[in-house]
DOTOR-357069 format. One record per atom (N, C-alpha, C, O): residue in three letters; z, x, y. Coordinates in steps of 0.05 Angstrom, whole numbers, padded with zeros to 5 digits, always signed. Layout:
# residues N
ALAZXY ...
This chain:
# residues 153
UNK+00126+00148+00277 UNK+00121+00124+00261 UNK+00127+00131+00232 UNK+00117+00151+00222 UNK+00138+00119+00221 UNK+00147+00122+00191 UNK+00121+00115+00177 UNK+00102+00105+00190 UNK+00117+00123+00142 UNK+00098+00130+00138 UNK+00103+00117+00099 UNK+00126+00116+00093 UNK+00093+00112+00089 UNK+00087+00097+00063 UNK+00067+00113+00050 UNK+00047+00124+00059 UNK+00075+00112+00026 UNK+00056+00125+00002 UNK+00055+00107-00019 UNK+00072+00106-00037 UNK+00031+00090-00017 UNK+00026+00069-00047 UNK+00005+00071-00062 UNK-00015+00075-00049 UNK+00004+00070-00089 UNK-00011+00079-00114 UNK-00026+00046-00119 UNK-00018+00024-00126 UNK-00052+00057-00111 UNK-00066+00030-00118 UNK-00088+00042-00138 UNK-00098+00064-00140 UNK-00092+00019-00152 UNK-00116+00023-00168 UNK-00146+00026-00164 UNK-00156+00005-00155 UNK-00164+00048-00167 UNK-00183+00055-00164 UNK-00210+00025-00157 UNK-00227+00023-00139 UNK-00203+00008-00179 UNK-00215-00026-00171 UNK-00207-00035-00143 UNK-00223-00037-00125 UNK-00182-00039-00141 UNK-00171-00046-00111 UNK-00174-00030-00081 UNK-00174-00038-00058 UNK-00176-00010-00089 UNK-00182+00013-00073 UNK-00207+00012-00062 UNK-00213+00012-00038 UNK-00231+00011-00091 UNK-00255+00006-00073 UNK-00266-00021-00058 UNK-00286-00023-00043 UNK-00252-00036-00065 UNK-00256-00066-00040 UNK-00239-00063-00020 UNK-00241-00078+00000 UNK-00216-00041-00021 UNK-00209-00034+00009 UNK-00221-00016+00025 UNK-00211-00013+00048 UNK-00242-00001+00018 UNK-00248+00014+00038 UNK-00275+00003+00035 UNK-00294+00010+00050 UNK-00278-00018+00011 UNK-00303-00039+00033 UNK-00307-00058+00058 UNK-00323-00067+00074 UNK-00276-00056+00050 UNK-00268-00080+00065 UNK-00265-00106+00065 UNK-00258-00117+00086 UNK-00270-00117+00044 UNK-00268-00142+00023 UNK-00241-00143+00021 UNK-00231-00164+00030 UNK-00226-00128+00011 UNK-00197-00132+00007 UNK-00180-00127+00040 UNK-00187-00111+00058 UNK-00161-00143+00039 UNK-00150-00138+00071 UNK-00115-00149+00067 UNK-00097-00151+00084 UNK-00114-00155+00043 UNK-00078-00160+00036 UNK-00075-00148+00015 UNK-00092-00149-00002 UNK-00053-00135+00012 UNK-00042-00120-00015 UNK-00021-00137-00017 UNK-00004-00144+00000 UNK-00024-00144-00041 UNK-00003-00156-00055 UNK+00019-00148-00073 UNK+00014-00137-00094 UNK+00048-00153-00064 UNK+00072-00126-00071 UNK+00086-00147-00075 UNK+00085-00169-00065 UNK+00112-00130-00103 UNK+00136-00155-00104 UNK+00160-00147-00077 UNK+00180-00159-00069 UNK+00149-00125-00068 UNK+00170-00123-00044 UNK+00157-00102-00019 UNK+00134-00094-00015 UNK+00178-00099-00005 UNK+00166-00089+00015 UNK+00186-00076+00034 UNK+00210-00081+00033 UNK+00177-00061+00048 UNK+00199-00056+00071 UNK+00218-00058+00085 UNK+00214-00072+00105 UNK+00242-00047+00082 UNK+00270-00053+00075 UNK+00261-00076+00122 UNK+00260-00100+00129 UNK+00258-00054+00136 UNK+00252-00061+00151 UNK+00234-00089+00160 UNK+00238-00103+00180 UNK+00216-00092+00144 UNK+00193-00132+00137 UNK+00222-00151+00126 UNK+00223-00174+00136 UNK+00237-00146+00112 UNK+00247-00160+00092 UNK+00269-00167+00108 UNK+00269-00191+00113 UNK+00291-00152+00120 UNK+00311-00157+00141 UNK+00294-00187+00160 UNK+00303-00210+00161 UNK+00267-00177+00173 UNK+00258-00189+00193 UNK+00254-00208+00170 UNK+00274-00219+00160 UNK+00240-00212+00165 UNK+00234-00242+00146 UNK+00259-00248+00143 UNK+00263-00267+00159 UNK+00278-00243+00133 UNK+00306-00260+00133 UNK+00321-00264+00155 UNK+00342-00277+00159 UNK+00308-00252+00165 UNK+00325-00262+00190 UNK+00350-00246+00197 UNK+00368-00258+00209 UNK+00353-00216+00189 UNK+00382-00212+00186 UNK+00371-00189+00212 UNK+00375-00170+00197 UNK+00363-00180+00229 UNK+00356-00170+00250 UNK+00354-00192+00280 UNK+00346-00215+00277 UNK+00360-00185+00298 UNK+00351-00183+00330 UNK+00313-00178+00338 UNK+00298-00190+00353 UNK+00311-00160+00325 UNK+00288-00152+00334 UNK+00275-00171+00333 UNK+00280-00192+00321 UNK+00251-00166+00350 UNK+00227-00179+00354 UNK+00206-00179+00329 UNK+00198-00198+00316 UNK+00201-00160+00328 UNK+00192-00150+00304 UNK+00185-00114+00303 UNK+00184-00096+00320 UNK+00182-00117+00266 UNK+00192-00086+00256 UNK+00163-00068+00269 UNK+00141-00075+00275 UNK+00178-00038+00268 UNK+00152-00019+00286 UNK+00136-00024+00256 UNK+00144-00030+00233 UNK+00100-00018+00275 UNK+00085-00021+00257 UNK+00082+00014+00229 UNK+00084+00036+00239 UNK+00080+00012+00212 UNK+00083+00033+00189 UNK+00058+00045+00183 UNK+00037+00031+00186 UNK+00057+00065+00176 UNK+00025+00087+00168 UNK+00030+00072+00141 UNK+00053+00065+00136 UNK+00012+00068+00127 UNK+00007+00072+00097 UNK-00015+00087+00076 UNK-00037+00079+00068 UNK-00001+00109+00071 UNK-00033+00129+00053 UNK-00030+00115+00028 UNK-00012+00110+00012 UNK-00057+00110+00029 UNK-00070+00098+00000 UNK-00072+00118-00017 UNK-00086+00138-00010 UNK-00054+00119-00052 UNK-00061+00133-00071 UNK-00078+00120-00086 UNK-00072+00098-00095 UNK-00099+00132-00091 UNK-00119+00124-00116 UNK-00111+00121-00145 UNK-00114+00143-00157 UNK-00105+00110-00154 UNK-00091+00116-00186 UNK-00115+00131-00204 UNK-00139+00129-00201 UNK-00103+00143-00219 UNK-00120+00154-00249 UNK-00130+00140-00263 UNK-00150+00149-00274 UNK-00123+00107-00272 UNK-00129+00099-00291 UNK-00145+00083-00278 UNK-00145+00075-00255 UNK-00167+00076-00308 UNK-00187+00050-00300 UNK-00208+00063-00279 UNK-00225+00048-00268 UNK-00208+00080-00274 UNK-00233+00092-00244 UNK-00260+00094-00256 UNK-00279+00097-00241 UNK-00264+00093-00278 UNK-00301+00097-00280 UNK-00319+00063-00269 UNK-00317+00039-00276 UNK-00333+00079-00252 UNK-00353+00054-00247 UNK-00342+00040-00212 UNK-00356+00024-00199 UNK-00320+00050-00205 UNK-00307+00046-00181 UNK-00315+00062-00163 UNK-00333+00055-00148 UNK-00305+00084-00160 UNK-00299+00113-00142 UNK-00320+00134-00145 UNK-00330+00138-00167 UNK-00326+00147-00124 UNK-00320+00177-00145 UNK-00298+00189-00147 UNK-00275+00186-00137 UNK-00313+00208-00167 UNK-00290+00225-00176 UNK-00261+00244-00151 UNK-00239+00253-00151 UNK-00287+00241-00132 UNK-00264+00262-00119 UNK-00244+00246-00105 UNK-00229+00258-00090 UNK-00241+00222-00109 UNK-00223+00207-00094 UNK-00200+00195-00117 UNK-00180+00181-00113 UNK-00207+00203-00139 UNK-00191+00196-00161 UNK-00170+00218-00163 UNK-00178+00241-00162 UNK-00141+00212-00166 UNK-00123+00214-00163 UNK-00103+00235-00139 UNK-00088+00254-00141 UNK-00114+00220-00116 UNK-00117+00232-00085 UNK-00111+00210-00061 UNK-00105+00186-00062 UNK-00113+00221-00046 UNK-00092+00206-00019 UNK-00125+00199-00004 UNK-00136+00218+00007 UNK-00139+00177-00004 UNK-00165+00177+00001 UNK-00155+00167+00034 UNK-00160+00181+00053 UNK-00142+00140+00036 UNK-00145+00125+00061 UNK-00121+00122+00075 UNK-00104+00128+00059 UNK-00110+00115+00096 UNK-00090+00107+00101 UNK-00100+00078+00128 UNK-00121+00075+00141 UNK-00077+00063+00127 UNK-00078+00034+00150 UNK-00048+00036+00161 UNK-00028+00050+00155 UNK-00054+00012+00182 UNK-00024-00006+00197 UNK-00016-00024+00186 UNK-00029-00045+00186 UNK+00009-00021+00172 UNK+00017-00034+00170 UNK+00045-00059+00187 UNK+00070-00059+00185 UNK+00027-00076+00204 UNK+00034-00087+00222 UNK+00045-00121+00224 UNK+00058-00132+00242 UNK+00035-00130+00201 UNK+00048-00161+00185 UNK+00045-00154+00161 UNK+00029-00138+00152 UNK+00074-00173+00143 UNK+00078-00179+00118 UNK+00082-00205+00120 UNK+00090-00211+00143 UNK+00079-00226+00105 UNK+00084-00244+00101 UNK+00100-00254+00077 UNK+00090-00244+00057 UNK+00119-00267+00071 UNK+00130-00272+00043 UNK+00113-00287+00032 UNK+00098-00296+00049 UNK+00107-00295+00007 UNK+00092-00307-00019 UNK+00077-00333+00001 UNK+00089-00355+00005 UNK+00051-00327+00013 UNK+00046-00351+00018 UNK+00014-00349+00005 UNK-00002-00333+00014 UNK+00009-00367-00017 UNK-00012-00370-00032 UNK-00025-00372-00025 UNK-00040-00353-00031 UNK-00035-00388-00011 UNK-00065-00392+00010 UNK-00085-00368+00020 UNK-00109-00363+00017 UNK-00062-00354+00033 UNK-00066-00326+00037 UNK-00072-00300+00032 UNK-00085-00282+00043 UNK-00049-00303-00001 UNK-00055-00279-00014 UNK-00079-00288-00035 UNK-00088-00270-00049 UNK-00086-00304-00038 UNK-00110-00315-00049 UNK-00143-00310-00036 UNK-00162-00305-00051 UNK-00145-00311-00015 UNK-00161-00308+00006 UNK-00166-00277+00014 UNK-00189-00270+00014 UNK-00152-00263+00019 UNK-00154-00234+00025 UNK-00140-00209+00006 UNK-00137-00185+00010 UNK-00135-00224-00014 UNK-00121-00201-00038 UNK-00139-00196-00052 UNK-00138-00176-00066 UNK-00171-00218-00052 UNK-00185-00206-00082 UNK-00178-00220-00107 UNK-00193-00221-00126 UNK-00153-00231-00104 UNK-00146-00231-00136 UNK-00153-00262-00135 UNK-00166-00274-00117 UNK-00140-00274-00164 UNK-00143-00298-00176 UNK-00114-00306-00182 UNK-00094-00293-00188 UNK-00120-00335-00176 UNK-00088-00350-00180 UNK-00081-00338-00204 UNK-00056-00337-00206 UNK-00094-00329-00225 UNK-00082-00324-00246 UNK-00070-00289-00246 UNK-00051-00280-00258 UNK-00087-00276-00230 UNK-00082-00248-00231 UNK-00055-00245-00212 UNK-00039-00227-00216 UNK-00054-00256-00200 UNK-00025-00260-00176 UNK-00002-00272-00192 UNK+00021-00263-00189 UNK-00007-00289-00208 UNK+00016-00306-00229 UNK+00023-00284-00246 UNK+00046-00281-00252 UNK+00003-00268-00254 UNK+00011-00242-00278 UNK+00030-00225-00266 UNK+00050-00216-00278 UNK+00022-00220-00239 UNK+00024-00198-00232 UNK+00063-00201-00219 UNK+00081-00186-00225 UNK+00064-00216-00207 UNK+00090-00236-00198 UNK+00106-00241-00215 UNK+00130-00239-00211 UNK+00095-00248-00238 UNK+00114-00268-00263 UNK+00133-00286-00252 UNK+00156-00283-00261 UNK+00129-00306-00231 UNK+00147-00319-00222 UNK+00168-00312-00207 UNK+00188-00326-00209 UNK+00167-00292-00192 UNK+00190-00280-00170 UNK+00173-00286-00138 UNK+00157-00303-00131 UNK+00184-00270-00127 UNK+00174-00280-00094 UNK+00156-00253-00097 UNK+00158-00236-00115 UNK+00132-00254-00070 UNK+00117-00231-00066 UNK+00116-00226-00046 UNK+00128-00242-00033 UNK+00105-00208-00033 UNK+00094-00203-00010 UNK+00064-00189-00001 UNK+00054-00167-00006 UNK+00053-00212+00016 UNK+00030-00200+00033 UNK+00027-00173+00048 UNK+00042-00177+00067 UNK+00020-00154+00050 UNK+00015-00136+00069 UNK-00010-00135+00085 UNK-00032-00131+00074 UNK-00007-00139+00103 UNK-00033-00140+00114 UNK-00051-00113+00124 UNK-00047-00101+00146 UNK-00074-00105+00104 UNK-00084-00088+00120 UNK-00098-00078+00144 UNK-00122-00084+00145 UNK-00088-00063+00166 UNK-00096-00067+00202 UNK-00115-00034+00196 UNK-00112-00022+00175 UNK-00131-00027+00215 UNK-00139-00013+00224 UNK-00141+00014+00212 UNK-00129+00034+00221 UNK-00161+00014+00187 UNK-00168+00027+00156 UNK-00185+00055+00169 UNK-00205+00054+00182 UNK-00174+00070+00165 UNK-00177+00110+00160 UNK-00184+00119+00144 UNK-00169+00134+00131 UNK-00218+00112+00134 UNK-00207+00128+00107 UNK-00219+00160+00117 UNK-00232+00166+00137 UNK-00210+00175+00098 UNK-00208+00199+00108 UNK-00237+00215+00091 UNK-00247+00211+00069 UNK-00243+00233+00111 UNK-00268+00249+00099 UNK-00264+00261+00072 UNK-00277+00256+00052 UNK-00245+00278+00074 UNK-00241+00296+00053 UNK-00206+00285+00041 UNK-00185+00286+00054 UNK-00210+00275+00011 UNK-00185+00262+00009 UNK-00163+00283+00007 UNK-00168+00306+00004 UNK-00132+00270+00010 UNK-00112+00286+00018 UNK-00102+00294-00016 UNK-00107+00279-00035 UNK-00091+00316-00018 UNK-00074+00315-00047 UNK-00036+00307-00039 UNK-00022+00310-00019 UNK-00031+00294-00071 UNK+00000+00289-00064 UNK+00009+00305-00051 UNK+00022+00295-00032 UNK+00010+00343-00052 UNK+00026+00363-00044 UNK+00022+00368-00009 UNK+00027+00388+00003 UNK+00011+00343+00002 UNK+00001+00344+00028 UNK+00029+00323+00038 UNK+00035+00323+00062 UNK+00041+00312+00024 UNK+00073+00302+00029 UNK+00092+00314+00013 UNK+00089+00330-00006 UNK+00118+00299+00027 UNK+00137+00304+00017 UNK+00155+00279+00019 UNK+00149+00261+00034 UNK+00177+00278+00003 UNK+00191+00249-00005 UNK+00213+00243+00026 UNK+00225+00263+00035 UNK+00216+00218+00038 UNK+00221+00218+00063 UNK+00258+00233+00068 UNK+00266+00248+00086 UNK+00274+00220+00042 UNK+00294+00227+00039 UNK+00307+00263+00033 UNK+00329+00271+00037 UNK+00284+00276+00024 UNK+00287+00299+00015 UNK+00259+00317+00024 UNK+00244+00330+00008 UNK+00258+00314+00051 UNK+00242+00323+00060 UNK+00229+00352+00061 UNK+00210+00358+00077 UNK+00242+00372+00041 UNK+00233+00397+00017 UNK+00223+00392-00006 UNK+00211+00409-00019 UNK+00225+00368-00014 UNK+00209+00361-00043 UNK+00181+00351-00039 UNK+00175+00329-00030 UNK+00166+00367-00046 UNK+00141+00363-00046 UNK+00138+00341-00073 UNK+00152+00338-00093 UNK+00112+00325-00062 UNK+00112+00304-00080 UNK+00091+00316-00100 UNK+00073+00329-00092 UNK+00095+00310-00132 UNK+00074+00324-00156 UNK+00068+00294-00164 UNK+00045+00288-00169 UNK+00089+00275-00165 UNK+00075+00255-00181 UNK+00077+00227-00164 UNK+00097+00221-00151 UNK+00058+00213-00167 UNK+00048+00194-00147 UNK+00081+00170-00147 UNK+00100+00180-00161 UNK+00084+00153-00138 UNK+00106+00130-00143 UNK+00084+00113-00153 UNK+00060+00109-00150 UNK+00114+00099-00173 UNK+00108+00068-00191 UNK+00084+00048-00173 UNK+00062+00039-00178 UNK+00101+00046-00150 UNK+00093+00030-00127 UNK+00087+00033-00096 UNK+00068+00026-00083 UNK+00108+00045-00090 UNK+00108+00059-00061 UNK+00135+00068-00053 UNK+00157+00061-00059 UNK+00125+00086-00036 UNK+00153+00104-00027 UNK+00154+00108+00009 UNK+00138+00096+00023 UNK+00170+00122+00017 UNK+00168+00133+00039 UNK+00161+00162+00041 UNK+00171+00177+00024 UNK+00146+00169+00060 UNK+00138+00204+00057 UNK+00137+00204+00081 UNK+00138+00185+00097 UNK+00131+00237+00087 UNK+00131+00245+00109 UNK+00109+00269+00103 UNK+00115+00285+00086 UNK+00076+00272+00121 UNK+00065+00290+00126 UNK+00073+00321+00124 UNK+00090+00329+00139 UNK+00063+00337+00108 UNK+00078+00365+00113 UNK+00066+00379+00132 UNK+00042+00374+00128 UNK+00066+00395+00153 UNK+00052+00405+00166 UNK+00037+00429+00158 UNK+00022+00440+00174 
């Protein structure tokens, strides 16, 4: 199963592993979601994807603890996306029509839906992946947004 590495913020983070949060809200998504939403595939639909939650550095006092700050805390299934449907990402993102309009600036988005949440006892460090394409490069610095990785053994 292919595998995702996204940098969320320490606020968003902790209503996901409350469980209050259950859609992440992205301007894009998986080359694999995005085909299927357009329609440019056969398939039925795309295999479902691991996703490890990065904790970001910034903004964490009063959220987390510390030991989950800037670390691989949780991972989910990622098993539906949906394109920009408001109702939705309104309802399970957490956010506010206005924090979604900021965040968007008027382009298309995407829902991710989070399935079946891991968070892990002892959090993971980046150097516990590596980048999917160059699967000798250990990862030092988190991505903008999200990447593909692969577990090192």
């Amino acid at each position: 199963m292919k595998q995702i590495l996204i940098s969320i913020k320490p606020k968003w983070v902790a209503k996901i592993l409350s469980g209050e949060k259950t859609l992440e809200i992205r301007k894009t998504a998986p080359k694999e979601w995005v085909d299927y939403l357009n329609r440019k595939t056969d398939k039925p639909n795309p295999e479902p994807i691991i996703v490890n939650i990065y904790c970001t550095k910034s903004d964490y006092i009063g959220y987390l603890p510390n030991k989950y700050v800037g670390k691989v805390v949780a991972r989910f299934v990622l098993d539906k996306v949906r394109p920009d449907y408001w109702s939705n990402a309104l309802s399970g993102s957490c956010l506010s029509p206005y924090e979604v309009k900021e965040y968007v600036k008027g382009s298309h988005f995407f829902s991710w839906q989070i399935s079946d949440l891991e968070i892990f006892d002892e959090p993971k460090k980046l150097s516990d992946f590596c980048t999917y394409r160059k699967p000798s490069y250990v990862l030092e610095r988190a991505p903008q947004s999200w990447c593909y990785v692969e577990e090192r053994q």
